[in-house]
C-alpha positions in Angstrom: 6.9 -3.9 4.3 5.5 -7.4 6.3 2.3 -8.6 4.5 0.3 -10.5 6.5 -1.1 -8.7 9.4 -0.2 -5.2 8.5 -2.9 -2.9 9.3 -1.1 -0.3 7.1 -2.7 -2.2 4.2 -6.0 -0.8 4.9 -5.2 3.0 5.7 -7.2 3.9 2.8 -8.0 2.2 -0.5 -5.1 3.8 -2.6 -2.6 3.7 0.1 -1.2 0.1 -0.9 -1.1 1.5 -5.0 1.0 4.2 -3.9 3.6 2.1 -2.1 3.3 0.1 -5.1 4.0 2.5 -7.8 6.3 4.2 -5.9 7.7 2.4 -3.0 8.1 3.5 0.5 10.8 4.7 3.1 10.5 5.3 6.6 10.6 4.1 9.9 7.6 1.8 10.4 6.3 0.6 13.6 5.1 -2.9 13.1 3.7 -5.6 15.7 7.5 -6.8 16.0 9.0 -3.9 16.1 10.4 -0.8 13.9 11.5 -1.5 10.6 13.7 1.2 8.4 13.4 0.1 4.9 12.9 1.2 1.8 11.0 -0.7 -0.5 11.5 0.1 -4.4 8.7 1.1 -6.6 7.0 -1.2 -9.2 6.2 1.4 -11.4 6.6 -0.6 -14.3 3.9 -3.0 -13.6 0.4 -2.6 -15.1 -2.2 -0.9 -13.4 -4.5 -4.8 -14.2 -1.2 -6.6 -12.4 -1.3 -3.8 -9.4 -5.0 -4.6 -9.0 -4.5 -8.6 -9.2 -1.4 -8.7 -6.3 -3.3 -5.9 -4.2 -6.5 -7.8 -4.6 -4.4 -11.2 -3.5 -2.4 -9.7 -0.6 -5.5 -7.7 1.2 -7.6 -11.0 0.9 -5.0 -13.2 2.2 -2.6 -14.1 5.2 -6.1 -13.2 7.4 -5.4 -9.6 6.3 -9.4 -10.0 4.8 -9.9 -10.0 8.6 -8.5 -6.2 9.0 -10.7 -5.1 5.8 -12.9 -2.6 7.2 -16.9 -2.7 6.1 -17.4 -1.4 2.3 -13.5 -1.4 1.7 -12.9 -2.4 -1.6 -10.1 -4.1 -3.4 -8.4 -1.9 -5.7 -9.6 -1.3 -9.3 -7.0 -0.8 -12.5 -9.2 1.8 -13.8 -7.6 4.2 -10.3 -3.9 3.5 -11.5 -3.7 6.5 -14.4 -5.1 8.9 -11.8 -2.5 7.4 -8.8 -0.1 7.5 -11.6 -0.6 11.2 -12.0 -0.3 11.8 -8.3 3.5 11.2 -8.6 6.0 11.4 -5.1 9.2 9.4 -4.5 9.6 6.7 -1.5 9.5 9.4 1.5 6.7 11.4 0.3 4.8 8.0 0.4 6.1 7.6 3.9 4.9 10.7 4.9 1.5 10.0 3.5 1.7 7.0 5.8 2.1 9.3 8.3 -0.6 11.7 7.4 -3.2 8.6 7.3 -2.4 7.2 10.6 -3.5 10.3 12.4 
């Protein structure tokens, strides 16, 4: 999944912690055209190292641009509860899905 530009960043504030945690396959339509990946899971990273790169990547590239007002970055103390919320790469797509509609 591209990082700079990518509006699928800022579907909501967990979105990017789920495709994180547990990666993400489907068919994405992106500004240069459609992309059928799958990206792995991090799982193994700490919810404070989740926060840190999230924080980095939605605040750079010009994706601070996309941020929508009152957006957040994300907070480590959301992981354990995203953590409990468990799916595999293609329910993750299918959330994408869910959120763009």
């Amino acid at each position: 999944m591209p990082l700079a530009g990518n509006t699928d960043l800022f579907l909501s504030a967990d979105f990017p912690v789920y495709v994180v945690l547990n990666g993400i396959e489907d068919k994405l339509e992106l500004n240069h055209g459609s992309v059928h990946k799958a990206t792995p899971p991090f799982d193994y990273i700490s919810d404070e190292e989740i926060a840190t790169v999230l924080s980095f990547v939605l605040s750079s590239w010009s994706n601070d641009a996309l941020r929508s007002a009152g957006m957040k970055d994300p907070d480590a103390a959301e992981g354990p509860n995203i953590r409990s919320k468990a799916m595999d790469a293609s329910g993750v797509g299918k959330l994408r899905e869910s959120l763009l509609k």
